[in-house]
C-alpha positions as CSV (number, residue, x, y, z in Angstrom):
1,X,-40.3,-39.8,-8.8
2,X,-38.2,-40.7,-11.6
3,X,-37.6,-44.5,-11.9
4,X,-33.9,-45.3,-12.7
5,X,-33.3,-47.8,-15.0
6,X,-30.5,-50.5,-14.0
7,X,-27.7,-51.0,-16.8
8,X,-26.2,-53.7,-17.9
9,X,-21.8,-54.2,-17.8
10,X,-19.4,-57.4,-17.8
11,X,-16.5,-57.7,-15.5
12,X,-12.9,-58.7,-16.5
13,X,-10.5,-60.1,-14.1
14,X,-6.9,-61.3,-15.2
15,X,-3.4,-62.6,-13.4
16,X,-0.6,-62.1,-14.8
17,X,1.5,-64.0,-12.9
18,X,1.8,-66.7,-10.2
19,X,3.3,-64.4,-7.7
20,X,0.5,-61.7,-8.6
21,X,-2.1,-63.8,-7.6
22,X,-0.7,-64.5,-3.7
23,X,-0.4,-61.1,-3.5
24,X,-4.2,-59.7,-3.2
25,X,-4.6,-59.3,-6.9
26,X,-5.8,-63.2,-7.3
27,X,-9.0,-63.7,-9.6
28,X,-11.1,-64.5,-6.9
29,X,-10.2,-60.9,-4.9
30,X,-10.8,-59.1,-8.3
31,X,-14.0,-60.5,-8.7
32,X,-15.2,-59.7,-5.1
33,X,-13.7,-55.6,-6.0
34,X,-15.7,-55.8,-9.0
35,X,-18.9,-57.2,-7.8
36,X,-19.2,-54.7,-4.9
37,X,-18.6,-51.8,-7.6
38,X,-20.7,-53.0,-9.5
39,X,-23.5,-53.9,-6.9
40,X,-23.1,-49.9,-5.3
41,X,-23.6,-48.4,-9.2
42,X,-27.0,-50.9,-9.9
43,X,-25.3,-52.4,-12.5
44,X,-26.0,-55.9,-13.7
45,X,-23.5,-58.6,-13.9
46,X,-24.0,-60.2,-17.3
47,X,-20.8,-61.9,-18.0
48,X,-17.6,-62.5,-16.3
49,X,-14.3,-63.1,-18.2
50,X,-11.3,-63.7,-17.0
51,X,-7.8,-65.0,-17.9
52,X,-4.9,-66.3,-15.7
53,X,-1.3,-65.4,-16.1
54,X,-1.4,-63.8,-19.6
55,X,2.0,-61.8,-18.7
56,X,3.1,-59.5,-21.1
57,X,1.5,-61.2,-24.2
58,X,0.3,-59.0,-26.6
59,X,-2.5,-61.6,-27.9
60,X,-5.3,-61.6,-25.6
61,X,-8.0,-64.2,-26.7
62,X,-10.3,-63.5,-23.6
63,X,-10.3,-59.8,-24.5
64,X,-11.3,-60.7,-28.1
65,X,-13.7,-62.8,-26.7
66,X,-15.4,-60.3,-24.7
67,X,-15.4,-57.7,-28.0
68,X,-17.2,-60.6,-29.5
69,X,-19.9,-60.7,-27.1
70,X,-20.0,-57.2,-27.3
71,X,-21.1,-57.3,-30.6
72,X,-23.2,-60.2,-30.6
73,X,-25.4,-58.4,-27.9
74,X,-25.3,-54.8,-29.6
75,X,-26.1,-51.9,-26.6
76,X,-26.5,-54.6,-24.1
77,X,-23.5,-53.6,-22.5
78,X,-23.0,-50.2,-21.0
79,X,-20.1,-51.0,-19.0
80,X,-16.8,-53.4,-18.7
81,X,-15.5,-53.1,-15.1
82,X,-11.8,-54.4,-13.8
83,X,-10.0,-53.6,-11.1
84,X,-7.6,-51.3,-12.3
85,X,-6.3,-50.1,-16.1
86,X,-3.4,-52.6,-16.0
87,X,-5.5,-55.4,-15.8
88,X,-7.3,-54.6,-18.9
89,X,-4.7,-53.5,-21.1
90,X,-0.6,-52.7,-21.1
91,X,-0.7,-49.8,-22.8
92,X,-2.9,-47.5,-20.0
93,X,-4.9,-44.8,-21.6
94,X,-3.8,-45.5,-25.4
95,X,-4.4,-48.8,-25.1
96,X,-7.7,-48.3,-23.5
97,X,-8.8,-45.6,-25.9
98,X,-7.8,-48.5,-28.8
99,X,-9.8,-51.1,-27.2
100,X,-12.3,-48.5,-26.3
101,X,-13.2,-48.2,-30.0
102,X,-13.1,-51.5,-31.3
């Protein structure tokens, strides 16, 4: 029987707006999504990040502060989950692709 080996990921969570947040889409609700995932696909939870209404703003310190860890723990981290593409980045699959390779 082959033994399947449990990978690591982070989670991001992020409001962008006060209204968001009341609406199902609070941090807390995103982090319960997230966990669950992440539980079902035996992945462990090494880090959570998370930011609270960023809006529109194009500079993002918790995102560069989750490239950071990336790097400081190099193939640690097979996976980042969120709870949907516009919670991670603006820009859907280009700016995922972008953030993807950095």
């Amino acid at each position: 029987m082959e033994k399947l080996t449990q990978k690591n990921c982070i989670i991001y969570l992020r409001v962008s707006s006060s209204k968001q947040a009341q609406q199902g889409e609070s941090i807390e609700d995103q982090k319960k999504i997230c966990e669950i995932f992440a539980k079902r696909s035996n992945l462990k939870i090494l880090e959570v990040f998370s930011e609270q209404f960023s809006g529109r703003k194009n500079d993002r310190p918790v995102i560069e502060d989750i490239i950071t860890y990336i790097k400081k723990h190099p193939n640690k981290v097979q996976y980042i989950i969120f709870r949907a593409i516009d919670r991670f980045t603006r820009n859907g699959t280009l700016g995922y692709e972008s953030l993807k390779q950095r």
